[in-house]
C-alpha positions in Angstrom: 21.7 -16.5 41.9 19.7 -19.4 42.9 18.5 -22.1 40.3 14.7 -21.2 41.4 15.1 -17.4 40.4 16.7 -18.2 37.2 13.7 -20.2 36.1 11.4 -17.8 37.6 13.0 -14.9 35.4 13.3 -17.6 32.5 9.5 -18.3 32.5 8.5 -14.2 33.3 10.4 -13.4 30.1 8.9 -16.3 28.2 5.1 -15.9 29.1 4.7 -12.0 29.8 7.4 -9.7 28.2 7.0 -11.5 24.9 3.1 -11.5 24.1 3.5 -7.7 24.9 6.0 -7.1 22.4 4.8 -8.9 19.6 1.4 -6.5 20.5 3.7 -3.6 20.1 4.2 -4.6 16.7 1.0 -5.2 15.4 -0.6 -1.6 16.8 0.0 1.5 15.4 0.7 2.1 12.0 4.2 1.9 10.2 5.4 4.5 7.1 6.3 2.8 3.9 8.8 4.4 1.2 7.0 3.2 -1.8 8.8 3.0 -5.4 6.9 2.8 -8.7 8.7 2.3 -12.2 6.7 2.7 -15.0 7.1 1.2 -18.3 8.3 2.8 -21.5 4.6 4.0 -22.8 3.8 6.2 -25.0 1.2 9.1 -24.0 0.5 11.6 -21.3 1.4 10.6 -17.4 -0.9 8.2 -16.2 -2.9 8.5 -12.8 -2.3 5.8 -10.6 -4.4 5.2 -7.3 -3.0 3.5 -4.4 -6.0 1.8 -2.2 -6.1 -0.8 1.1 -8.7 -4.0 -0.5 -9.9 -6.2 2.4 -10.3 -9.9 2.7 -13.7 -9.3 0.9 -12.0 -7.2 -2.0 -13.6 -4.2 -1.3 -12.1 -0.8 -1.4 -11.1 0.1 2.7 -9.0 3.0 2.5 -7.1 5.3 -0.3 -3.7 5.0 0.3 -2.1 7.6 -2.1 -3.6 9.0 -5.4 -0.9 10.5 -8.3 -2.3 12.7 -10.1 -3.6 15.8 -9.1 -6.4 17.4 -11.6 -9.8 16.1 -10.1 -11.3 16.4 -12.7 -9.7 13.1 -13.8 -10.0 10.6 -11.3 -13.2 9.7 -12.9 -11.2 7.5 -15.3 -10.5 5.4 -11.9 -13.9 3.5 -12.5 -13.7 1.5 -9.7 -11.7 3.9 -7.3 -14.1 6.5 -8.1 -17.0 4.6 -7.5 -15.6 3.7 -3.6 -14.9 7.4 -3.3 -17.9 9.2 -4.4 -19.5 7.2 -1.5 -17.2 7.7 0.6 -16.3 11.3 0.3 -12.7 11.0 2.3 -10.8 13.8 1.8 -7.3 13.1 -0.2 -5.6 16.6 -0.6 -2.9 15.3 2.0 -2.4 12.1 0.0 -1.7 13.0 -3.9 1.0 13.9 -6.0 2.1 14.5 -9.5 0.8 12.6 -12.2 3.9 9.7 -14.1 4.6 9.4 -17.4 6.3 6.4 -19.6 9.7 5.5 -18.5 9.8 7.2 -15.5 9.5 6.6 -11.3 7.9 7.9 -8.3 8.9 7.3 -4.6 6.2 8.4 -2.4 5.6 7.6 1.7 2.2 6.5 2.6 0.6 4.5 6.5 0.2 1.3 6.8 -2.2 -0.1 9.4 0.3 -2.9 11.4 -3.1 -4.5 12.0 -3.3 -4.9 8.3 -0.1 -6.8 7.6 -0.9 -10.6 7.2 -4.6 -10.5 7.6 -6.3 -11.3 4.0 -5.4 -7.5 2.8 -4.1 -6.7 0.0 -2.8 -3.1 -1.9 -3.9 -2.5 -5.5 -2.5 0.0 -8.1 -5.0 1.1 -10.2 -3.7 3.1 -13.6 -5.6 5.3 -16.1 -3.9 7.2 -18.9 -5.7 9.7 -21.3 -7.6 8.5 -24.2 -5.5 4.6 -23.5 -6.7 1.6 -21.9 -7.6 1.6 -17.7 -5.8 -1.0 -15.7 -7.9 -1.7 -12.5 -5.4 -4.2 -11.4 -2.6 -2.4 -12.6 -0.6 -4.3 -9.8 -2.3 -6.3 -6.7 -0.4 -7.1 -3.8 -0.8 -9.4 -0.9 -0.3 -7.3 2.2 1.9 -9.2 3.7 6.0 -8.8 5.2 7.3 -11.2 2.5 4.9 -9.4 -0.3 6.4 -5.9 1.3 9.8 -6.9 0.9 9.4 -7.9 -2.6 10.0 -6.3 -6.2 6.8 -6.7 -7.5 5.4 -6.9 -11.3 2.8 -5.2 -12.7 -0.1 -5.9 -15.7 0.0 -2.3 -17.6 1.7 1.0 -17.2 3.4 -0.2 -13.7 6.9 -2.5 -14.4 7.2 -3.1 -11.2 7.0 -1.4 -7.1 9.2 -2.1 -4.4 8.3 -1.2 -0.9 11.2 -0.7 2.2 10.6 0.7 5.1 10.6 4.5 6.0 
């Protein structure tokens, strides 16, 4: 093969099949196994809501919700508030409630479009008739963040994220 075609098929791998790759990457959404440990409280299982914050720190999107009676997620104050207005439907996205001591591993969507772009994921914790965390846990979205055991402020130890 001549010197010329090597270059050429050097600089056509260089400047066109790279720039669509990396787009590859950043569409779509990815799934994320998501661990929670809680810390050794005392009391009944606390509700935790998973939300998308943007750059802003606004609510975007509800990520996953445990806890499953309705009739609770008022004691979300600031969750609530975001879904009252926007009246999103969450059936698909909740699960059993956690109490002291123990974990949860649930799967949620990411956004790829997210990742590295001023978002961040917040766990929000309420337990009956105890103190509300609305910053339980905050996290930068971001691929070092995601790949990180990550502490939390109240009922949440910690939450490690890997790939599903």
């Amino acid at each position: 093969m001549s010197d010329l075609l090597k270059i050429t098929l050097l600089f056509f791998t260089l400047t066109i099949a790279r720039p669509h790759a990396a787009v590859a990457q950043t569409t779509g959404t990815s799934k994320y196994k998501c661990m929670i440990q809680m810390t050794n409280y005392m009391g009944e299982g606390a509700y935790i809501v998973i939300s998308l914050i943007n750059g802003k720190g606004a609510y975007e999107k509800t990520l996953y919700v445990l806890g499953p009676d309705k009739k609770w997620y008022n004691s979300m104050k600031e969750w609530h508030k975001f879904q009252s207005k926007q009246k999103t439907n969450i059936s698909a996205i909740t699960g059993a409630s956690v109490t002291g001591g123990d974990r949860s591993v649930n799967v949620f969507e990411i956004d790829n479009a997210k990742i590295n772009a001023g978002y961040k994921i917040r766990f929000e914790s309420a337990v009956e008739d105890q103190k509300y965390h609305v910053k339980d846990l905050e996290i930068p979205l971001t691929t070092e963040a995601l790949s990180a055991k990550n502490e939390g402020t109240g009922y949440i130890r910690y939450v490690r994220f890997s790939p599903n």
